[in-house]
Backbone as CSV, one residue per row, in Angstrom:
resi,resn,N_x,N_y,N_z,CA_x,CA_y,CA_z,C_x,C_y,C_z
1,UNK,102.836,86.129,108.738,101.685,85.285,108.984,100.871,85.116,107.703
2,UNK,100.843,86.217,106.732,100.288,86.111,105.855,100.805,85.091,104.667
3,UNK,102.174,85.025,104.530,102.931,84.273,104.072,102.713,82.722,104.531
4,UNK,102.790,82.636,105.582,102.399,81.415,106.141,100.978,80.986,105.631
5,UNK,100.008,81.586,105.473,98.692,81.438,105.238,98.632,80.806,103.743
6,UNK,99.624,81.307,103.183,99.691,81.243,101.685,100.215,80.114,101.136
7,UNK,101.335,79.840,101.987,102.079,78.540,102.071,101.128,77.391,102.784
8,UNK,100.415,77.499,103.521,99.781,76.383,103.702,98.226,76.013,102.931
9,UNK,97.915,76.950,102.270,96.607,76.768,101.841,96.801,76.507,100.342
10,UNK,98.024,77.163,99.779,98.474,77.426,97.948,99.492,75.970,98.045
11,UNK,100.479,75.439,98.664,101.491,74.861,98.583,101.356,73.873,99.844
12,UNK,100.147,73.158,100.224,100.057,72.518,102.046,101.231,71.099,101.898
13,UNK,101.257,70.490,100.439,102.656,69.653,100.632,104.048,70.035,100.610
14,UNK,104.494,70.910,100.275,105.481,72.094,100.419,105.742,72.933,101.649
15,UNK,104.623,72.225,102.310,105.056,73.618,103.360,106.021,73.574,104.217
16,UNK,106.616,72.430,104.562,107.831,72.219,105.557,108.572,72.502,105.261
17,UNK,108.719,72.504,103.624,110.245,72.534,103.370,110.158,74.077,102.947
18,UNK,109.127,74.875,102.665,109.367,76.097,101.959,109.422,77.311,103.508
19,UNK,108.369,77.038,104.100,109.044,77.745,106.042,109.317,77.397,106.505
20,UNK,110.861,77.267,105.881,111.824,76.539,107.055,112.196,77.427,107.910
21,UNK,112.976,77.176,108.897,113.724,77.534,110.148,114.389,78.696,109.586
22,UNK,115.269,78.568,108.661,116.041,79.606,108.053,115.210,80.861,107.651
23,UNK,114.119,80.315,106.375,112.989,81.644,106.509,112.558,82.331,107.547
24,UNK,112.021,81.606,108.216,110.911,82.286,109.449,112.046,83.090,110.314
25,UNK,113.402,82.534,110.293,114.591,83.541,111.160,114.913,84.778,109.752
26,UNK,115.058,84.712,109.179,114.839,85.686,107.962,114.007,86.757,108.160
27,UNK,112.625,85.948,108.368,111.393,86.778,108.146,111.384,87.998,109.838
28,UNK,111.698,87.032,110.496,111.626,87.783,111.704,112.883,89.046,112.134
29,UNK,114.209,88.143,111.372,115.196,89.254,111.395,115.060,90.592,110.536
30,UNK,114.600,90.734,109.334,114.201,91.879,108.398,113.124,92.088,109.203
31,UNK,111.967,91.917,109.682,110.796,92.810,110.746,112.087,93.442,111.611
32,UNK,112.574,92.613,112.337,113.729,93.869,113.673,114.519,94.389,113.108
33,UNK,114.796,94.560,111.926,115.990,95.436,111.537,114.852,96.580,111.015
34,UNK,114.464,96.306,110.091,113.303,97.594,109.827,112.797,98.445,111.179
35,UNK,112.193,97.427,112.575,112.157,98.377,113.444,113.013,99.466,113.985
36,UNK,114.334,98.588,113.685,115.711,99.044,114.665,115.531,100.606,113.919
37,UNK,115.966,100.554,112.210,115.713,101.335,111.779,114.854,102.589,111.986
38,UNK,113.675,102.298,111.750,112.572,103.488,112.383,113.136,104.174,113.511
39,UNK,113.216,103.053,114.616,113.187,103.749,115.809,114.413,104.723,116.365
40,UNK,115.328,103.966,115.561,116.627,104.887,115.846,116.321,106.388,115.229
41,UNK,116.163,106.260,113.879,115.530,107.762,113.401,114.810,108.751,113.826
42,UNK,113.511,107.989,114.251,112.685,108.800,115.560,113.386,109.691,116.555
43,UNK,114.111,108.321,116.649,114.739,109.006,118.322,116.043,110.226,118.005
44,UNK,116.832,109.777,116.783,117.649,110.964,116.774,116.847,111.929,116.365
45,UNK,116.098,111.627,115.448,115.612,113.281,115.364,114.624,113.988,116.512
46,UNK,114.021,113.170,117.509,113.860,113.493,118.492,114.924,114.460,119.201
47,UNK,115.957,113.967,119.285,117.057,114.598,119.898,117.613,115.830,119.620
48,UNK,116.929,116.318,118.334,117.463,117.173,117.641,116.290,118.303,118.205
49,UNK,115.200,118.523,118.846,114.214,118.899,118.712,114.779,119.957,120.182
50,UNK,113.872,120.186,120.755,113.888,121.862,121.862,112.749,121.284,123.162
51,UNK,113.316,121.303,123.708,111.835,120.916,124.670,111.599,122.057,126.113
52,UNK,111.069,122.557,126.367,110.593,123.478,127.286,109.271,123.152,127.885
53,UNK,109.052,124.433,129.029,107.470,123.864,129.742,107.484,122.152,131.173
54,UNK,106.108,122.296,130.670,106.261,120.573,131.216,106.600,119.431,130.464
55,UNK,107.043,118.784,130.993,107.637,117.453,130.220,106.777,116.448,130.679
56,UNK,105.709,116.530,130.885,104.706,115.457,131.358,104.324,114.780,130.181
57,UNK,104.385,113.581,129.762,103.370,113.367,128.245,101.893,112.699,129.161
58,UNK,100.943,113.074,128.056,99.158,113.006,128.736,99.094,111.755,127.803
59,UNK,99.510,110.527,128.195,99.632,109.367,127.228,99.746,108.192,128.122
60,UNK,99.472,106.992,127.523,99.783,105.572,128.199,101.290,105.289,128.186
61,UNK,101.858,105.838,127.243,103.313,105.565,126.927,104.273,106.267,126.146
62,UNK,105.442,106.213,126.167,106.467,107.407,125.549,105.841,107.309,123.721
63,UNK,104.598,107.469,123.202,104.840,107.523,121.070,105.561,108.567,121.067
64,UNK,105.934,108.922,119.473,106.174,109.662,118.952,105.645,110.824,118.915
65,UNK,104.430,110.424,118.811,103.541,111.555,118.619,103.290,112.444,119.442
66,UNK,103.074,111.753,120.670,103.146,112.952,122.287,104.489,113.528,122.604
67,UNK,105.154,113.069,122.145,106.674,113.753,122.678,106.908,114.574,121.579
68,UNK,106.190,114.735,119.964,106.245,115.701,119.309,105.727,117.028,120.105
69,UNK,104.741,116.465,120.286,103.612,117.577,121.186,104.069,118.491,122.481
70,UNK,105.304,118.105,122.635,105.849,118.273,123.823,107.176,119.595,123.133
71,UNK,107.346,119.149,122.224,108.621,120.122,121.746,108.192,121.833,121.415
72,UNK,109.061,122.460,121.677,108.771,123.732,121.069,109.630,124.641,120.503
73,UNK,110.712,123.615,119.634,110.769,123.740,118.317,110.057,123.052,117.359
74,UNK,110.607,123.606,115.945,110.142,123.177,114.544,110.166,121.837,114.753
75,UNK,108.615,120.497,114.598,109.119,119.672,114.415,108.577,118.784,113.197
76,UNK,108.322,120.044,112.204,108.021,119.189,110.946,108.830,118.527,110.511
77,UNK,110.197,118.373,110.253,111.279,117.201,110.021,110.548,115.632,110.860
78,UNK,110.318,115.894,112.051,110.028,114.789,112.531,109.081,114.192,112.279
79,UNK,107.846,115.387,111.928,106.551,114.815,111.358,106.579,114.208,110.236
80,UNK,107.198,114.979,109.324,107.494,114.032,107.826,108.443,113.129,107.884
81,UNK,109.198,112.824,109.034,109.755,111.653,108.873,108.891,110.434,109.245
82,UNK,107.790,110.959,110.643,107.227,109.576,111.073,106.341,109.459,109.704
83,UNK,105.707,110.399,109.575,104.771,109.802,108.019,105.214,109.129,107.445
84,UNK,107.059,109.748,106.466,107.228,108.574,105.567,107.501,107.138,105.646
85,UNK,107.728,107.163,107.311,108.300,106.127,107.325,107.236,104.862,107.562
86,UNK,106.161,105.935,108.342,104.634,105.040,108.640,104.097,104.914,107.359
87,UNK,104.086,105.619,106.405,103.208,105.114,105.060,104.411,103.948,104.261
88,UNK,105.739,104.233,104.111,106.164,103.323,103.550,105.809,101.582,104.068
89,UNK,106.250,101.897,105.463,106.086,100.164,106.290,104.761,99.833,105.924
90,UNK,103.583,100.670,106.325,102.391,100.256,106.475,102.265,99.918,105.007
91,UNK,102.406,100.781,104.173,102.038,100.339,102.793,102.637,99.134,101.633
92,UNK,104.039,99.164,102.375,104.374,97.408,101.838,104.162,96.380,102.653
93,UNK,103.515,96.252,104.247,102.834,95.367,104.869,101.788,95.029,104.053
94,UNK,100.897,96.277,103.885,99.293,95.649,103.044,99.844,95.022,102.017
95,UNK,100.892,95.619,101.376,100.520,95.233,100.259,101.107,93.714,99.869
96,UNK,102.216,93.281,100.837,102.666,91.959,101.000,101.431,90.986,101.424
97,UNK,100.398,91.837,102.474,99.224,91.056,102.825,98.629,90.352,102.214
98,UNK,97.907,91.920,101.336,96.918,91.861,99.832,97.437,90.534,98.838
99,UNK,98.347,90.765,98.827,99.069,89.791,97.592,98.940,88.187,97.792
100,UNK,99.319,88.184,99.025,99.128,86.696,99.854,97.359,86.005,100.015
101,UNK,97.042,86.752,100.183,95.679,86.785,100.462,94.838,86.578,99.128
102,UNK,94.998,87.256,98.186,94.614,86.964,97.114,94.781,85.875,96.960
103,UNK,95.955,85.366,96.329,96.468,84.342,96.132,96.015,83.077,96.792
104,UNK,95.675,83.175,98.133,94.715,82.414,98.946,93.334,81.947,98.354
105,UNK,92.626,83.044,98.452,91.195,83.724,97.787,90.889,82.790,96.352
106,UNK,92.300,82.647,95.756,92.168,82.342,94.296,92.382,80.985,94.513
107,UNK,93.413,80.551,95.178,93.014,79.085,95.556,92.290,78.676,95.883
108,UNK,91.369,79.488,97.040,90.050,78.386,97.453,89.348,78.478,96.851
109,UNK,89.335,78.997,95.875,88.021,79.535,95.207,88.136,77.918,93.991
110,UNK,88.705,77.898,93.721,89.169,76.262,93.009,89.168,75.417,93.622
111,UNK,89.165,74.900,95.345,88.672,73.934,95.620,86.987,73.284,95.277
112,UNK,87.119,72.381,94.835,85.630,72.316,94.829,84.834,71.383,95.134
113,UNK,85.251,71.016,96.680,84.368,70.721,97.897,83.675,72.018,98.765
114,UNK,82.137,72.175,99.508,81.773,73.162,100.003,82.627,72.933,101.297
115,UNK,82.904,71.858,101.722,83.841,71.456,103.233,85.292,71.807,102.947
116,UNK,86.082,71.844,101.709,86.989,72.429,101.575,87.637,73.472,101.645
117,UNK,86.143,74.547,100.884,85.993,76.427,101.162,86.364,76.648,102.267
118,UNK,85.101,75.955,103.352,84.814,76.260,104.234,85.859,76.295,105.244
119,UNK,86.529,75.264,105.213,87.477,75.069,106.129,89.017,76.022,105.613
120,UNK,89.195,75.907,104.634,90.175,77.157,104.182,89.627,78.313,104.551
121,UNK,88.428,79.208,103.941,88.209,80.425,104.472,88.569,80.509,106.239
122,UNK,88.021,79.338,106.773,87.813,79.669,108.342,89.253,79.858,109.031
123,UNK,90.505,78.986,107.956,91.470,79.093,108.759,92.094,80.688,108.495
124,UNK,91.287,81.208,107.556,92.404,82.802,107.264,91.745,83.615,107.843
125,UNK,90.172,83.699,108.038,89.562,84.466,107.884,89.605,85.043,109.662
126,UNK,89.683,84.792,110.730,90.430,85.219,111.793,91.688,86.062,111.971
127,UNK,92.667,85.327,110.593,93.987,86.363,111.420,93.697,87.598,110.137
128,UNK,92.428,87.412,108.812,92.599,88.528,107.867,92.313,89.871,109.220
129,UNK,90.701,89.461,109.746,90.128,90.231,110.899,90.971,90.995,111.296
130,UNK,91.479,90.180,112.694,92.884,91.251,113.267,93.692,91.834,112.862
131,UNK,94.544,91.433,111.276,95.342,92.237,110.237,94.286,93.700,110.434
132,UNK,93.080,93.502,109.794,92.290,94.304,109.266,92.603,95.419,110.251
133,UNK,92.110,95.024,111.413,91.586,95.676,112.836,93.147,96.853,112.981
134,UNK,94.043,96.033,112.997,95.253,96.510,113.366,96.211,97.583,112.525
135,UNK,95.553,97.054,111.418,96.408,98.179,110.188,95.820,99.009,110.182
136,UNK,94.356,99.325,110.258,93.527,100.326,110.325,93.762,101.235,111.533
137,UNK,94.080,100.677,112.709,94.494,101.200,113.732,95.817,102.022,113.470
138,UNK,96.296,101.368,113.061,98.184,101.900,113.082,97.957,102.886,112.053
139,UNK,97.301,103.008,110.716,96.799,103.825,109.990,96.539,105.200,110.500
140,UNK,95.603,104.640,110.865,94.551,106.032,111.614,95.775,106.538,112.558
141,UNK,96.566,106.167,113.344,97.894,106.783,114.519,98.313,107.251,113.962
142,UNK,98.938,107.014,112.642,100.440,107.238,112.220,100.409,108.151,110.610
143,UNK,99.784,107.715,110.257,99.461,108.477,108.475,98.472,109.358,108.541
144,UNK,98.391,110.702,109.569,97.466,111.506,109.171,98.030,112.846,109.865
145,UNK,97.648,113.950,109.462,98.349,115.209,110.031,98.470,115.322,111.411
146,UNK,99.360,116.010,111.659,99.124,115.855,113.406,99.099,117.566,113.845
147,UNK,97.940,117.764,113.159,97.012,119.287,113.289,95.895,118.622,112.743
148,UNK,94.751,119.012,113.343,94.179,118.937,114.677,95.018,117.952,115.255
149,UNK,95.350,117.331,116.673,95.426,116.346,116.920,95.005,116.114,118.683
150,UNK,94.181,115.057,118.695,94.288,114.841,119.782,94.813,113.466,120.413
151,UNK,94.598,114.314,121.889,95.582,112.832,122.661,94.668,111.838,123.440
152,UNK,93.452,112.401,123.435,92.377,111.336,124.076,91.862,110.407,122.643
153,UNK,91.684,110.862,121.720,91.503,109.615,120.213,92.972,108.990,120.357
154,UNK,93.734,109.384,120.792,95.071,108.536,120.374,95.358,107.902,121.666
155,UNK,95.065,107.826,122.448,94.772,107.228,124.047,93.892,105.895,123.197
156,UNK,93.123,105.955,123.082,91.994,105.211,122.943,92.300,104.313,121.545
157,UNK,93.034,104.498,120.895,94.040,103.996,119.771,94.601,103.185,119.833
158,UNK,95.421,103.921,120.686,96.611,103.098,121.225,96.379,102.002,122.465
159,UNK,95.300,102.073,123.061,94.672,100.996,123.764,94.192,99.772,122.814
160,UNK,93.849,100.148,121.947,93.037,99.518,121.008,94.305,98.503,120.227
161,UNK,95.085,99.149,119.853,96.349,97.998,119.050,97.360,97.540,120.252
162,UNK,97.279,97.902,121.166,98.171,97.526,122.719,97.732,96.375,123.605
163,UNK,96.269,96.471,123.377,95.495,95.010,124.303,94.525,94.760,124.055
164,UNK,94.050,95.112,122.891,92.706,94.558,122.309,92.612,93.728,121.210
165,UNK,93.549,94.481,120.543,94.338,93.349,119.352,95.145,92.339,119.666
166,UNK,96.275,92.403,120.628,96.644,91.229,121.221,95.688,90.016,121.791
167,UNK,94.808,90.567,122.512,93.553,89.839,123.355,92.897,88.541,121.726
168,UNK,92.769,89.451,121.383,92.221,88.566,119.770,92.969,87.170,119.467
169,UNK,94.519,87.760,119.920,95.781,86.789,119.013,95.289,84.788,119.444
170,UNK,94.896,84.919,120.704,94.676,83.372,120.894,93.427,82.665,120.153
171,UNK,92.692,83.888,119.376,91.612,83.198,118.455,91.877,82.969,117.113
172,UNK,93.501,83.146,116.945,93.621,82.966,115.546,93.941,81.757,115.463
């Protein structure tokens, strides 16, 4: 989306031909393969883990993180795997963001109509918001120790990037 933003505000006579059909199936196939990725990892090394007690998770839904909570074996392998794998994604998302965005920023900043700004800032400045809202969210879940940890902040988290951030999506 950010890409898109960039392409229409840096390049708006270009833009048909530069997100084409082929890109945007590109763009969307590398997002599901990267997921496929993650998630398969998760889950085997999930598999690898010990589970005893109750198997109840105190959660809206199966994360990672509660079903760590649940094991009672060692599951720092798993912890440093979701980290690296949450700081790598998250951190070349921003930074694909950042880059786009700039680049935006620097274009409008050279239009020089005040109705021109205006109307460029207004078209980014909605989906920057929810980016904002959402990375910060997934941030705060996923890139931080999971000692202390609780499951009512991560309840309330995970509500938060599950239907609150979606709820947003029709104002972009």
């Amino acid at each position: 989306m950010a890409y898109d933003r960039y392409v229409a505000i840096c390049n708006p006579l270009l833009y048909m031909l530069v997100m084409s059909r082929k890109l945007c199936v590109c763009l969307v196939a590398g997002s599901y393969i990267c997921g496929v990725i993650c998630s398969l990892t998760h889950t085997y090394s999930a598999f690898q883990l010990s589970f005893c007690g109750p198997n109840t998770i105190n959660h809206f839904f199966c994360d990672v993180s509660p079903v760590l909570a649940l094991a009672c074996s060692d599951t720092r392998i798993s912890e440093v795997l979701l980290l690296s794998f949450a700081t790598f994604v998250e951190t070349s998302t921003i930074l694909i963001i950042l880059s786009s965005y700039t680049a935006v920023i620097l274009a409008v900043l050279r239009i020089h109509s005040k109705a021109g700004k205006y109307k460029a800032f207004s078209t980014c400045a909605s989906h920057l918001t929810v980016i904002t809202l959402f990375h910060v969210t997934i941030l705060f879940m996923y890139c931080r120790p999971s000692h202390p940890y609780s499951m009512d902040t991560d309840k309330v988290a995970s509500v938060f990037y599950t239907v609150v951030i979606p709820m947003l999506n029709p104002l972009i």
